[in-house]
C-alpha positions, 0 to 999 in steps of 0.5 A: 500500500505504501508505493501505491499512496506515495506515486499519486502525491508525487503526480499531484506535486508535479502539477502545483508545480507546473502552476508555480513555474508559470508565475515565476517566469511571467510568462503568457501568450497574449497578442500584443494590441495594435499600435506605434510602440515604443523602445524595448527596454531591458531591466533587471527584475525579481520574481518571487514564486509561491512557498508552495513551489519549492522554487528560489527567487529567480533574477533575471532580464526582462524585456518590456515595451510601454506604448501609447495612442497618441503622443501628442496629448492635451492637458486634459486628455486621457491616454491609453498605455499598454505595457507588453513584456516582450521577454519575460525574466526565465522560461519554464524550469519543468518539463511539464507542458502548461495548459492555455488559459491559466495567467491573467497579469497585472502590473504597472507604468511608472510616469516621470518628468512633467507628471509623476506617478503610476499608471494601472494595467491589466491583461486578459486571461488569456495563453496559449499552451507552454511546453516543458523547458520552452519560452514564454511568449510576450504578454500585454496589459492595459490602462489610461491616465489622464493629463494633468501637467504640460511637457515631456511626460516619460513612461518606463516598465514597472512590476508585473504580477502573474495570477494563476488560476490552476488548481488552485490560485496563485500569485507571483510579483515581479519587481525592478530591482533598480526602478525606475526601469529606462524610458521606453516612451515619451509623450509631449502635453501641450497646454489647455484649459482643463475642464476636469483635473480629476485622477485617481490610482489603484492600491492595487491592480488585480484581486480576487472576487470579494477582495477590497482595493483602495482607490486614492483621488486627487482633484475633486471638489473639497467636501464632496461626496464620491461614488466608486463603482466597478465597471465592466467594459463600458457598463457600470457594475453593481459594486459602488462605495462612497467616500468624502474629499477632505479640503484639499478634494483628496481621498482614499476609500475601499471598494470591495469588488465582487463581479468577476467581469470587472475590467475598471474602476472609476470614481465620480461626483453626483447621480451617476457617471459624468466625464467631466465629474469623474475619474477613471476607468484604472484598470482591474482585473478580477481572478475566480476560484478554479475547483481541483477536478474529482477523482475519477474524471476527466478535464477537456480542454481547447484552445481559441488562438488569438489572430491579429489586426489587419486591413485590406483595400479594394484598389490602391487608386482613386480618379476623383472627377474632372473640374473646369479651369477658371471654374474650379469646384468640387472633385469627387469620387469614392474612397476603394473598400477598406475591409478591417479584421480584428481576429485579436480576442482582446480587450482593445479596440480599434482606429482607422485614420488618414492623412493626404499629402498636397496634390502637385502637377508634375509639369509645372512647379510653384504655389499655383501649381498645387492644391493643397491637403486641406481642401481634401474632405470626405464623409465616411461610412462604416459596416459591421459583419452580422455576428461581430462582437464590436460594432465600427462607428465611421469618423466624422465628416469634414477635412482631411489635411495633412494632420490626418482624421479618423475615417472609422473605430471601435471602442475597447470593451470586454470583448472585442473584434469582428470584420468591418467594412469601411468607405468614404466619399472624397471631394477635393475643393479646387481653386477657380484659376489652378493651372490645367493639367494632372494633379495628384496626391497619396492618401495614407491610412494607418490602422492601431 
């Protein structure tokens, strides 16, 4: 009876311990949002694995890229910041092969230069099967915060913690040794008059159901009451407290988060949510409590791969109509099909913007002989495919120029992606007395 007891536990301790190898490493293929990313960085990073594990600290190199949806914000504007470990500190130390869809990691970004503080971020529950001894796959994690300074605002990679949800829940902190990790990318804030100064910062990024986070604000109205509230993509959960700012329109108050599809948390003044009385959404991610299965059965699993952001176009050249010399007035035409395939399965939405360069006339040289960007406008139109979990909105009518505009976009949610189909009519302003002859100009779109 001895041998036959002792070989069970060993195969039950093997298995806590493939659990514990994915936390040690930071590991997680999780596709990285579309986006302009910033510098990879390397730093020096410790990660402390559960007792349970057996396994010593483990310091090592991690890889991190911090990017952004705009470098170019206003005082006032909130950013999007996605933090993606390229190449996690180790790989897995067993020869145990890890199941999908057991990580779900949290971490932060460290602000400096003109604004200083933290930035929240949160990743979905989402990998694809390790094998024994084998590399990690990149992973990332996403969050806002909102402009309050003008100037070079720096964002560097900070710690990162792997929850996971395999027999039995787990958690491992991977922290900088030296913080602040280097510079990976830098914003430039321009000056406004801010409507709202509201923030506010996390205690914490990640929790299990039932759990208390502190939730710490700045910029409100002193002596006014404040609601926190979980939120679930763009819906409000049930899940709210309230605090009071003190003279200086401070606090910090606990919210006790008990729905498992929270994605945020925001923090506003009066009735209901209002942007312009409120703060927020900081990313949160809630973990679940996964049962040990039975005895005597058997788990089933399957893998959903994630895919990528992508776009094709009808054609590659537009003829816009003929205008008479002296006479000028609208040239116009139509924009070829653009169809946009978002097959990522995360949490992020999607922009599609455009910009055109001045139309010239090959023959002939100087101001006269060129029409400029900003008399191109156009009026988009946007189709989502029946089934799609995210539904496109087209931009708005008006200028394109050289600065460029949104031609269409979907907004981030819980779940996201989908096929779109995406058009626009274009008509370019010509000048009465522009000299006869063939004028032309590229149009570039980009998709993030």
């Amino acid at each position: 009876m001895g041998p036959t007891l002792r070989r069970p536990r060993r195969r039950r301790w093997a298995s806590l311990l493939a659990v514990t190898a994915v936390a040690v490493t930071a590991g997680g293929a999780l596709a990285c949002p579309a986006g302009a990313a910033g510098t990879n960085v390397d730093f020096a990073t410790h990660c402390i694995p559960p007792a349970i594990a057996g396994i010593p600290p483990i310091d090592g190199t991690t890889t991190g890229n911090v990017s952004v949806d705009t470098t170019t914000p206003k005082v006032g504007d909130t950013v999007t910041v996605t933090y993606t470990v390229v190449t996690a500190a180790a790989s897995n130390p067993t020869e145990l092969a890890l199941p999908a869809d057991i990580m779900t990691p949290t971490g932060k970004v460290t602000l400096g230069g003109a604004q200083t503080g933290d930035v929240t971020v949160a990743g979905p529950k989402k990998n694809e099967p390790v094998p024994g001894k084998g590399a990690f796959p990149s992973f990332s994690m996403t969050g806002t915060f909102k402009v309050t300074q003008p100037g070079a605002i720096t964002l560097s990679p900070g710690d990162y913690n792997i929850h996971t949800s395999y027999i039995m829940e787990l958690d491992t902190p991977c922290t900088v040794i030296t913080p602040p990790a280097p510079v990976s990318e830098t914003v430039t804030a321009t000056d406004s008059t801010p409507v709202n100064q509201r923030a506010i910062t996390l205690g914490s990024a990640s929790g299990n159901a039932g759990d208390s986070v502190t939730v710490n604000g700045t910029g409100f109205t002193p002596g006014a009451t404040v609601t926190l509230a979980g939120r679930s993509g763009d819906k409000q959960t049930k899940d709210t407290a309230t605090v009071t700012a003190d003279a200086k329109g401070t606090f910090s108050g606990p919210l006790v988060v008990n729905d498992k599809t929270t994605t945020g948390i925001v923090a506003y003044e009066g009735a209901s949510w209002d942007e312009k009385k409120g703060a927020g959404p900081a990313a949160y991610a809630v973990g679940g409590t996964t049962p040990p299965t039975p005895d005597g059965s058997q788990k089933l699993t399957t893998t959903v791969k994630a895919g990528t952001l992508s776009m094709t176009q009808a054609g590659n050249a537009v003829a816009l109509s003929a205008v008479d010399f002296g006479k000028g007035g609208a040239s116009t035409g139509s924009l070829n099909k653009v169809t946009v395939r978002d097959f990522r399965g995360g949490p992020a939405g999607w922009s599609l913007t455009g910009k055109v360069t001045d139309f010239t006339n090959a023959k002939f040289t100087g101001p006269s002989a060129k029409i400029d960007a900003g008399k191109l406008s156009w009026t988009p139109a946007c189709e989502t495919k029946a089934g799609s979990p995210s539904t496109c909105k087209a931009g708005s009518a008006g200028t394109v120029g050289s600065s460029g505009a949104t031609l269409a976009s979907a907004p981030d949610g819980t779940l996201t992606g989908g096929e779109f189909s995406v058009d626009a009519g274009l008509s370019l302003d010509v000048p009465a007395f522009t000299p006869a002859g063939s004028y032309s100009a590229v149009l570039t779109l980009t998709l993030t």
